[in-house]
C-alpha positions as CSV (number, residue, x, y, z in Angstrom):
1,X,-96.0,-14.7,77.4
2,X,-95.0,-12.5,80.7
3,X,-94.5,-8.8,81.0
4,X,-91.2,-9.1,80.5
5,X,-91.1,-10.8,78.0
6,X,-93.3,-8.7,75.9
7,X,-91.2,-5.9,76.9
8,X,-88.0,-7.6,75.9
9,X,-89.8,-8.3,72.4
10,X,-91.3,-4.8,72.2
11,X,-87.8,-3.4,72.5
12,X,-85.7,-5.9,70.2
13,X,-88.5,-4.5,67.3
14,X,-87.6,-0.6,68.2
15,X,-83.9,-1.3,67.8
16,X,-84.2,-3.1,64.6
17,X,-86.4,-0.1,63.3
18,X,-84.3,2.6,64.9
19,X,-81.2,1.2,63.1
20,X,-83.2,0.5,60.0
21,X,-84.1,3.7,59.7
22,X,-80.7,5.1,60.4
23,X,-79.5,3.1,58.2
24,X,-81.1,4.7,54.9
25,X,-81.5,8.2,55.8
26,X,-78.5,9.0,58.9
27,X,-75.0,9.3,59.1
28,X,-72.7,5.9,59.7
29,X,-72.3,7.7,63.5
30,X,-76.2,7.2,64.2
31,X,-76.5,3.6,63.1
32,X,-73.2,2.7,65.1
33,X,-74.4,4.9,68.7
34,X,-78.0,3.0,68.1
35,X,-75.8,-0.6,67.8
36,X,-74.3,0.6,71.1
37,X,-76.6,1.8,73.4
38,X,-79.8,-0.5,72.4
39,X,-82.9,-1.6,75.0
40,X,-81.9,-5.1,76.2
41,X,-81.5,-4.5,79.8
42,X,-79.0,-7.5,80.1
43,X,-76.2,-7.4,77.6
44,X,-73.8,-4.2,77.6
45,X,-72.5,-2.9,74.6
46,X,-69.5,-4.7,73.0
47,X,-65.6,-3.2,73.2
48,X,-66.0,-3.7,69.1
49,X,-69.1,-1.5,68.9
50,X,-68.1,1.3,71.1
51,X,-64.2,1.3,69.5
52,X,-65.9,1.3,66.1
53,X,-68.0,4.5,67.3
54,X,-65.3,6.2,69.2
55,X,-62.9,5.5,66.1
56,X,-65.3,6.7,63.6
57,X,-65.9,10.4,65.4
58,X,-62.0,11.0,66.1
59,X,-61.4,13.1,63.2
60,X,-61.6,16.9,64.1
61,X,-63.0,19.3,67.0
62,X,-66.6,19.7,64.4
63,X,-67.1,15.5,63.5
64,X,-66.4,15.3,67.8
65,X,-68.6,18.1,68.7
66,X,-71.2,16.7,66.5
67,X,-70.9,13.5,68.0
68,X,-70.5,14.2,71.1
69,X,-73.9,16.3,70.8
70,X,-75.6,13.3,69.5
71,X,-74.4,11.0,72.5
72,X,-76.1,13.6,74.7
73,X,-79.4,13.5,72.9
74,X,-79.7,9.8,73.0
75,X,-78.4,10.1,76.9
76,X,-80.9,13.0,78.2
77,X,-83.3,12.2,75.8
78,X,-84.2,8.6,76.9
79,X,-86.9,6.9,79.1
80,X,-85.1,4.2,78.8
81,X,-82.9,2.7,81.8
82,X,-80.5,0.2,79.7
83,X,-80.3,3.1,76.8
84,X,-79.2,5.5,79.7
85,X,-76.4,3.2,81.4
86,X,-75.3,2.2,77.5
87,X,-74.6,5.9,76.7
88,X,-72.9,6.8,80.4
89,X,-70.6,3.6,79.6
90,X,-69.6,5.3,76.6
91,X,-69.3,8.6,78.4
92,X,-66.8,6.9,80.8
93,X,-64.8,5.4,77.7
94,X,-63.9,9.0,76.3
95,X,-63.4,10.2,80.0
96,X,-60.6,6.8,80.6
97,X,-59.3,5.8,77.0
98,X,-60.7,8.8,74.6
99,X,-58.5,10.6,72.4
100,X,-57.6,14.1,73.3
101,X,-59.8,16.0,71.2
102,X,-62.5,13.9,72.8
103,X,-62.4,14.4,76.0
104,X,-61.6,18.3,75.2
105,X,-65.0,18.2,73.5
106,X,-66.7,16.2,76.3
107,X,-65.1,19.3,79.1
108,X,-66.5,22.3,77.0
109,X,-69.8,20.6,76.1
110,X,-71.9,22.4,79.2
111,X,-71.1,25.5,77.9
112,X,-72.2,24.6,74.5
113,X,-75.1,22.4,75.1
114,X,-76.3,25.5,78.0
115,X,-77.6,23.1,80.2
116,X,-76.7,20.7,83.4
117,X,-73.8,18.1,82.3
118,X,-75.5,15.1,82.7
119,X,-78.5,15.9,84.9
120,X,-80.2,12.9,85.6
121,X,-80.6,12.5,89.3
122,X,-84.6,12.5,89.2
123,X,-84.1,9.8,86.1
124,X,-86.6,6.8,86.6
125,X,-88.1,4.0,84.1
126,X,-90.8,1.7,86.3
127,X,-91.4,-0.2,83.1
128,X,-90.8,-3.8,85.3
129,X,-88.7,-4.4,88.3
130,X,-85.2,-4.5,86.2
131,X,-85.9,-1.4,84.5
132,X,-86.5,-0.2,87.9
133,X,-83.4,-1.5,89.3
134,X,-81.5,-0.5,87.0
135,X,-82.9,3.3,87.4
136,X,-80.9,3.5,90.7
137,X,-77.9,2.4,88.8
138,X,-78.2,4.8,86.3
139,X,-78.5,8.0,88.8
140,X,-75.4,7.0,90.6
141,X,-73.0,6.1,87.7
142,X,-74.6,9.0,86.2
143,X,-73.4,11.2,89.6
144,X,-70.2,9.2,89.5
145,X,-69.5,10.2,86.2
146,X,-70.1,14.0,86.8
147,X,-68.0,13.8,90.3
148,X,-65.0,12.2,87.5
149,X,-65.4,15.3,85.7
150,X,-65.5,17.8,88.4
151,X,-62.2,16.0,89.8
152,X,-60.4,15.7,86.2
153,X,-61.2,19.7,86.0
154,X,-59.7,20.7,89.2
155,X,-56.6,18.7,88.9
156,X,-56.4,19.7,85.1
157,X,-56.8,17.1,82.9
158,X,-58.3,13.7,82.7
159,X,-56.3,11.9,85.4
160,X,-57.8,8.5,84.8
161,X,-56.2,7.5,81.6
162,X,-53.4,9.6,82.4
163,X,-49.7,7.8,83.4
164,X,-48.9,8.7,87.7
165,X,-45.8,7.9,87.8
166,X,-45.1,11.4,88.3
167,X,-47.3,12.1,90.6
168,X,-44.8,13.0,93.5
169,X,-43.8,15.5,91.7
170,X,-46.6,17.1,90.3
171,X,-48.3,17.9,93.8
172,X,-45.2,18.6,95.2
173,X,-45.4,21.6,93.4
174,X,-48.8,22.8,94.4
175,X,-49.6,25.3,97.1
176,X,-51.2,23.8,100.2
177,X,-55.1,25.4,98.9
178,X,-54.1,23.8,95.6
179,X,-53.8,20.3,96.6
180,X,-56.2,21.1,99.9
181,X,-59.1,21.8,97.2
182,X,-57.8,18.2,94.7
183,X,-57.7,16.2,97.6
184,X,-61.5,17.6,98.6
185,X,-62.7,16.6,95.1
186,X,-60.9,12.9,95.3
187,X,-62.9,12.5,98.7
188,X,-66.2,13.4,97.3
189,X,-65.6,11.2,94.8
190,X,-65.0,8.0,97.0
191,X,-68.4,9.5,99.0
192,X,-69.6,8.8,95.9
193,X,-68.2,5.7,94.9
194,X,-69.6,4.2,98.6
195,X,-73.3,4.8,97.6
196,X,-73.0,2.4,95.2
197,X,-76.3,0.5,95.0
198,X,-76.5,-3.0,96.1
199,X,-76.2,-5.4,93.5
200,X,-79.5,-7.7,93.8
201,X,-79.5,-9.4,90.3
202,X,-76.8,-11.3,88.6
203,X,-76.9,-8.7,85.3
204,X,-74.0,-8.8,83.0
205,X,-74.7,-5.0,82.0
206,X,-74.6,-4.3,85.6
207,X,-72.1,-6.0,86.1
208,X,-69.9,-3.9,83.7
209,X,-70.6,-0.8,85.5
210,X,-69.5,-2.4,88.7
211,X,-65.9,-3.6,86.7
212,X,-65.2,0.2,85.6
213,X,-65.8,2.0,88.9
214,X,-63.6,-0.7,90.2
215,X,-61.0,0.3,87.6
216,X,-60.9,3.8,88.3
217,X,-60.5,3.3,91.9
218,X,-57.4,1.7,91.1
219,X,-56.4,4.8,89.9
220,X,-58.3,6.9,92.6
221,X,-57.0,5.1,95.4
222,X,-52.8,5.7,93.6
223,X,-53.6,9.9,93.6
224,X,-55.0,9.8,97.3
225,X,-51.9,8.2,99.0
226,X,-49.8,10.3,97.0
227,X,-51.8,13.4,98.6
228,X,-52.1,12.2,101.6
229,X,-48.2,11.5,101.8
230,X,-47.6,15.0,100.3
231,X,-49.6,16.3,103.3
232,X,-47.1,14.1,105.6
233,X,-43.9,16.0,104.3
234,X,-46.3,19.8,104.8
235,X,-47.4,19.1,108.1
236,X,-45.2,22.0,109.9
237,X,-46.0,24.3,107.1
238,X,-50.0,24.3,106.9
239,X,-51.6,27.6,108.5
240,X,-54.3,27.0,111.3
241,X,-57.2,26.9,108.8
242,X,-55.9,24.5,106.3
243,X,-54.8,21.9,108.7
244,X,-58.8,22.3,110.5
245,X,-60.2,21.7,106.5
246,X,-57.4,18.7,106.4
247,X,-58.5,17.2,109.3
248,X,-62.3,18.0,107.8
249,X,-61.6,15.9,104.5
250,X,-59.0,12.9,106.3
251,X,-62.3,12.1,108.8
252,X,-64.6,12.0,105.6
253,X,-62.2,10.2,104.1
254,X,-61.7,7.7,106.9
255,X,-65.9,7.4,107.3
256,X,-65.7,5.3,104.0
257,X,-63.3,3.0,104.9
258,X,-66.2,0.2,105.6
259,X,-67.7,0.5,102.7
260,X,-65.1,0.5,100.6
261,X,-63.3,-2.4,101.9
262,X,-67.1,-4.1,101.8
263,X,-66.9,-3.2,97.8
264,X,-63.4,-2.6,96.4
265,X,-59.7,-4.4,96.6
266,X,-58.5,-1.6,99.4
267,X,-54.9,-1.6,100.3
268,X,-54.3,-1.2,104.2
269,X,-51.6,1.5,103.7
270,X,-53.8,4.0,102.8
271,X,-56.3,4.0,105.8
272,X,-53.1,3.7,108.1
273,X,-51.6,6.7,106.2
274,X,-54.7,8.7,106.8
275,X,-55.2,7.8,110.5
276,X,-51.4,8.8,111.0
277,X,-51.5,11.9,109.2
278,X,-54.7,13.1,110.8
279,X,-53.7,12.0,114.4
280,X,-50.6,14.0,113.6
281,X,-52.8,17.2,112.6
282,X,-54.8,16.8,115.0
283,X,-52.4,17.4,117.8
284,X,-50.7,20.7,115.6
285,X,-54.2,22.0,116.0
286,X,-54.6,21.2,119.3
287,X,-51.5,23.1,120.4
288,X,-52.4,25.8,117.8
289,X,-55.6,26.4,119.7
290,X,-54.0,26.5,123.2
291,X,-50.9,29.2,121.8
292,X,-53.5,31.4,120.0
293,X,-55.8,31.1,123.9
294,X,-52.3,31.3,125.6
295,X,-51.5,34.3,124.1
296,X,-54.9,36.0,124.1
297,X,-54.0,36.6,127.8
298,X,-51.0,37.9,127.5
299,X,-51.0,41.6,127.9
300,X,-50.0,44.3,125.4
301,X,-46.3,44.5,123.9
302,X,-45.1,47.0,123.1
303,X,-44.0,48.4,119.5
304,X,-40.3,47.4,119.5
305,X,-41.1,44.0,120.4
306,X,-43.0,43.6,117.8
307,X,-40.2,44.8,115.8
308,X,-37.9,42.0,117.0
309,X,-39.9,39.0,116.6
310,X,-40.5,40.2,113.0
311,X,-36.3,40.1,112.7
312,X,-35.4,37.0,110.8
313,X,-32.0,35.0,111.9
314,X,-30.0,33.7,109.3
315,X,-30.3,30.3,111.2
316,X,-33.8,30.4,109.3
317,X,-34.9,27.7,106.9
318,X,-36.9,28.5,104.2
319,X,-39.9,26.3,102.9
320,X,-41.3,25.1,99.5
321,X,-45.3,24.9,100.1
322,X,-44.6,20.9,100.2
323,X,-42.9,21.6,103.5
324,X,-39.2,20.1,102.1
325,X,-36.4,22.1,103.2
326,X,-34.4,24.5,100.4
């Protein structure tokens, strides 16, 4: 009998104990989070067995606190990489298709639990080679999962299981360090997204992970054209130093282009959109500079010409911060 197999067989016992033991002295919440996130390395958990647990805990703020608390402790607590992707796969369920009080419990829980969210880049399990594979997997869904949160935070709520349709609207109505600061998370997210590890083995559990990220880019990729076209209509409005931290973000954005062709459905209008809108920025800046240097030479005014140029002529348009005209 190999290694592996051993291992497989040593781990099939612990689950049946686990969830015998739950069984007779734990709550029906236990026995259905150990069904879920159990130590076969190949097989992820079932859509039945995670609704049944999500279902079950969707009662009130305490019965999702208390569960949520518990799918932390099976998470941070384990050695165990397949029991560490299992309970992030149910992490990203409440962060995509949870209820409300869910994912409102899942926001607050740092400042309950008093410690880092999720916290396991140093996570490793050298078991075998698949439990060391899938260590690597675990710290970067694990980051991706944090960088989801970070990003649902600063634009407010939850955005992936949340209808865009009015999206147009929505940052149309943000001030330019308002959507400057969303669009900066959405791009460290796709950083993110791009160090995906490489997918050596054919493993179905893996192979779910790789399924959801590709899911949320769906909806990743719909917010970042609308920014980025939102940034197409401000592009006479942004000050000096908001178009420099655009054109910042558009060339980080732009630097994961390859990759994310290499690893996702990408549609062509968004990396044409970024080039144009950053080309575009790039020349206000470059005239910017060359006024500001340009006028550093000129000699001293005096007071009442300062006084005019402040006069305002009627002929003046005035602008909402998405650079439409009133």
């Amino acid at each position: 009998m190999t290694k592996l197999t051993v291992t497989n067989l040593i781990n099939i016992i612990k689950d049946k104990a686990s969830q015998s033991k739950a069984a007779l002295l734990s709550k029906p919440t236990t026995l259905s989070l150990l069904r879920a996130t159990t130590h076969d390395s190949f097989t992820p958990p079932t859509h039945k067995h995670i609704s049944t647990l999500l279902s079950s805990t969707d009662g009130s703020r305490a019965t999702a606190s208390s569960f949520l608390e518990l799918l932390m402790d099976r998470l941070q607590n384990t050695n165990n990489a397949a029991v560490a992707l299992k309970s992030l796969i149910i992490v990203h369920h409440i962060i995509s298709h949870g209820s409300f009080i869910l994912q409102d419990q899942l926001s607050v829980y740092p400042s309950t639990g008093g410690r880092n969210y999720l916290n396991l880049s140093n996570f490793r399990h050298n078991t075998n080679p698949t439990s060391w594979e899938l260590s690597c997997w675990v710290r970067w869904f694990a980051q991706h999962i944090e960088n989801l949160l970070c990003t649902s935070r600063i634009l407010g709520f939850f955005f992936l299981g949340k209808s865009l349709c009015d999206g147009e609207e929505r940052v149309s109505c943000l001030t330019n360090c308002g959507l400057l600061k969303e669009f900066d998370s959405l791009v460290t997210l796709v950083e993110g997204i791009c160090k995906r590890p490489d997918q050596v083995n054919m493993n179905k559990l893996v192979g779910e992970i790789v399924n959801l990220v590709c899911e949320d880019w769906v909806v990743i990729e719909t917010v970042v054209i609308v920014e980025v076209n939102e940034f197409k209509e401000r592009l006479g409005c942004l000050e000096f130093g908001e178009a420099v931290e655009l054109i910042c973000c558009l060339k980080r954005l732009e630097e994961c282009k390859e990759r994310v062709v290499m690893i996702l459905e990408s549609q062509q209008g968004l990396w044409d959109s970024v080039r144009e809108v950053k080309d575009k920025v790039g020349m206000e800046v470059y005239k910017e500079k060359g006024k500001v240097h340009k006028e550093g030479r000129k000699s001293r005014f005096s007071e009442s010409d300062r006084f005019s140029a402040r006069v305002i002529s009627s002929r003046d348009s005035l602008w909402f911060p998405s650079g439409r005209l009133l």
